[in-house]
C-alpha positions in Angstrom: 1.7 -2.2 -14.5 4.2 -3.3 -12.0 7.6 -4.5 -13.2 10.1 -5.4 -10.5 14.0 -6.6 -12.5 16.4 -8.3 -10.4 16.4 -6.4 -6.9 19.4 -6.2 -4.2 19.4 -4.7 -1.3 22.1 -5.5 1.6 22.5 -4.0 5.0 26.4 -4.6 6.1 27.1 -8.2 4.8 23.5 -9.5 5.2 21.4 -9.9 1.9 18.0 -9.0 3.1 16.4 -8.5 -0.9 18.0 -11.5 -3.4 17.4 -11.3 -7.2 14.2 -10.6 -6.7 11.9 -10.2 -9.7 7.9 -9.8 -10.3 5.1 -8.4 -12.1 1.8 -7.3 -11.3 -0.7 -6.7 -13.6 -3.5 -3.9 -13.8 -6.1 -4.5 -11.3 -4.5 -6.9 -9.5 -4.5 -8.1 -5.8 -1.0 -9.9 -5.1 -0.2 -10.9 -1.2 3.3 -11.5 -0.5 3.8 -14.4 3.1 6.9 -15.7 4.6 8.1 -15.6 8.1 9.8 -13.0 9.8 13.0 -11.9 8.7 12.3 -13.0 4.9 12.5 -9.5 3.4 9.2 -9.0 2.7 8.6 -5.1 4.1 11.9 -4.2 2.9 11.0 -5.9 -0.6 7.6 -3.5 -0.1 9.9 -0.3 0.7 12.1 -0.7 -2.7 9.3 -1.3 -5.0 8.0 2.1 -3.1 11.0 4.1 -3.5 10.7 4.2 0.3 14.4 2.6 -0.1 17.5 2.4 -2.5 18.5 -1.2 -4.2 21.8 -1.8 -4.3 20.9 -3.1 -7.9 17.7 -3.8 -9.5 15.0 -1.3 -11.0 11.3 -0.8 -10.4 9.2 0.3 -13.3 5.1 1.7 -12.7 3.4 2.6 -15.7 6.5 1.8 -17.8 8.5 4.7 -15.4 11.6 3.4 -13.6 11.1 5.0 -10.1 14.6 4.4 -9.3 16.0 6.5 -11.7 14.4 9.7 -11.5 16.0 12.7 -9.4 14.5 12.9 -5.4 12.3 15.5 -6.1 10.9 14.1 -9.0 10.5 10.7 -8.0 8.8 12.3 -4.5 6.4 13.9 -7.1 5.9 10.8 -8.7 5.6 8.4 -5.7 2.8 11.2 -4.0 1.0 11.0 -7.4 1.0 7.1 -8.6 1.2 5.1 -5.2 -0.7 4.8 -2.2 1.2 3.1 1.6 -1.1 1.3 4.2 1.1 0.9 6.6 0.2 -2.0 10.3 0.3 1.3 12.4 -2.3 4.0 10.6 0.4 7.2 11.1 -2.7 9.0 11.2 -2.1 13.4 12.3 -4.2 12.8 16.0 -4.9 16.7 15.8 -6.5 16.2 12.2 -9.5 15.2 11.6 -10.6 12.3 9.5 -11.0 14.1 6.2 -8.3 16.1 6.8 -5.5 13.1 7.4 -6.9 11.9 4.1 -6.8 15.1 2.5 -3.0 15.6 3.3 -1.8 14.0 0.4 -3.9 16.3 -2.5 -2.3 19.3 0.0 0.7 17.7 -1.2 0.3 17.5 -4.5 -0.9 21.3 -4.5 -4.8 21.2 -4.6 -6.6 23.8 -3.2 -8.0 23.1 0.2 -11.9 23.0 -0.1 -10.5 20.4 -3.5 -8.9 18.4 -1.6 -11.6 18.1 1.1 -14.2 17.6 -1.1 -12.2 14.5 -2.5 -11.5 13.4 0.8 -15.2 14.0 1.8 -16.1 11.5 -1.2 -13.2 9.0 -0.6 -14.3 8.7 3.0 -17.5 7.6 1.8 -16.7 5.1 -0.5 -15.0 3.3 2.2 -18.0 3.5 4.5 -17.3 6.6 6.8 -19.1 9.1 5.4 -21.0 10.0 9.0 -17.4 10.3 10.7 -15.6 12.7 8.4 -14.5 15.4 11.5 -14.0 13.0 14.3 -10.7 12.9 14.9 -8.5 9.4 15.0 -9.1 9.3 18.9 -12.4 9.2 18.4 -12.5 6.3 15.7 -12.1 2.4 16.3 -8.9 0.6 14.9 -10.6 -1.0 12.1 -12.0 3.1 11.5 -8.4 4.2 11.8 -7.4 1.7 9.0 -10.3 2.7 6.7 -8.8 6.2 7.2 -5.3 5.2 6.1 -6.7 3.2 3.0 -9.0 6.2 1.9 -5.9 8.5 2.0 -4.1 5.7 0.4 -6.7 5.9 -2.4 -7.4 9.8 -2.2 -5.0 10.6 -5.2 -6.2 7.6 -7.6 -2.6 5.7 -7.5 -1.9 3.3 -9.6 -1.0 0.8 -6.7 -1.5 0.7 -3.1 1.2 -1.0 -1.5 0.0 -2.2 2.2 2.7 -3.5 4.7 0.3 -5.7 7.4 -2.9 -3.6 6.6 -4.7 -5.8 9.2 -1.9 -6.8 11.6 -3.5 -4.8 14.2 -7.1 -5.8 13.7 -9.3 -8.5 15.4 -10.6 -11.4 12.8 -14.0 -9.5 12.1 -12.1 -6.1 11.0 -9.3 -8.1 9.1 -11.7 -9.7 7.2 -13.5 -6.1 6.5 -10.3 -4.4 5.1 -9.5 -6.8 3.0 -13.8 -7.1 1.5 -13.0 -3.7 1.2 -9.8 -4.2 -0.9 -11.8 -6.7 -3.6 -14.6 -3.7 -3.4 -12.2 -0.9 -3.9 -10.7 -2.9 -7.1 -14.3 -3.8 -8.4 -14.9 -0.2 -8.3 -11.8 1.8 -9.5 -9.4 -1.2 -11.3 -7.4 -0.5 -8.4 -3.8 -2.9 -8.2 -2.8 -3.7 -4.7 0.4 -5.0 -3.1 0.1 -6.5 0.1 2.1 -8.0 2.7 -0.2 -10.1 5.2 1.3 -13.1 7.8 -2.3 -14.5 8.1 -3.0 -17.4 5.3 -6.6 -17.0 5.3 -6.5 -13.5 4.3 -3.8 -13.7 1.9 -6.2 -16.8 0.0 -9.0 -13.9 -1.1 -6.0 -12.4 -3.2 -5.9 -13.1 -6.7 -1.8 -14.3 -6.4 0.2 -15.1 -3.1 4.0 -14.9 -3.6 6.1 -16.8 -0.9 8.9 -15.3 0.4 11.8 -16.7 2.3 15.1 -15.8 3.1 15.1 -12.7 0.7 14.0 -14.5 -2.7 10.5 -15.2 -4.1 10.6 -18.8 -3.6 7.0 -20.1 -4.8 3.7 -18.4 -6.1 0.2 -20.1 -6.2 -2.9 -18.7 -7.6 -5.6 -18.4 -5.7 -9.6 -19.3 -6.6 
């Protein structure tokens, strides 16, 4: 489903992405570790067309992202992947359902659509009773099921999370990532995730290890 080919990416005369090649399969839960500094969020923001290689292509569904005109490939990216990002970038004047309906907006559904998806997306990840509280009103581990519902909202065919839970406690970590196994029991849905804690990364069905811009090592995990 996911088909990364020999990624580059340099900034001045520092290699920061090295060769790097993957795939992920349909349905799949991959975690990517390494320490600080080994690429991984700029690794995340290529296969995202978030970034430009310097070389290297990035096929979803068989399309390569990398090739296809801006507005196209914005088109493309809205439609077939989903960002969770540490920091939830949530609108504070929206409201929940409306932050997650932004994207539909986006793609050009009509507004009482889009916040009926929303509506239903909030429910499935368990805040159904908070749909018009506003992100000041919600906890952090709310905020984040926010993020990951308007992640979701358009059905993409990844979700591509950069430290989903880096600014959770243990107890709301472990919830967002239950919820991750859940939301791929339920939809088939493939995740990409970049995590620094071990534990976490272990409930993934494949953790990649990461260091000093090249895949080094992957284990599977039970």
């Amino acid at each position: 489903m996911l088909s990364v080919k020999n990624l580059y990416k340099k900034y001045a005369n520092f290699t920061v992405v090295n060769d790097v090649s993957l795939q992920v399969g349909k349905g799949e839960i991959v975690s990517i570790i390494g320490p600080s500094g080994a690429g991984k969020s700029t690794l995340l923001h290529l296969m995202g067309a978030l970034d430009k290689p310097d070389a290297g292509s990035v096929l979803i569904d068989g399309t390569d992202i990398l090739q296809l005109p801006s507005k196209k490939q914005a088109r493309f990216r809205n439609s077939h992947i989903g960002f969770v990002f540490q920091f939830h970038h949530l609108l504070p004047e929206f409201s929940a359902v409306e932050n997650v309906s932004v994207p539909l907006w986006i793609k050009g559904e009509s507004k009482k659509e889009a916040l009926r998806q929303a509506s239903e997306m909030l429910t499935i990840v368990g805040l159904g009773g908070r749909l018009e509280n506003k992100p000041s009103e919600l906890s952090g581990g709310e905020q984040q099921r926010v993020a990951i519902a308007r992640a979701l909202v358009t059905r993409p065919s990844v979700v591509m999370a950069d430290e989903p839970t880096g600014n959770l406690d243990s107890a709301n970590a472990h919830s967002v990532h239950s919820l991750f196994l859940e939301l791929r029991e339920k939809f088939g849905q493939t995740f990409v995730m970049i995590t620094h804690n071990d534990t976490l990364a272990a409930m993934t069905d494949r953790t990649l290890i990461m260091q000093d811009g090249k895949i080094v090592s992957e284990q599977k995990n039970a």
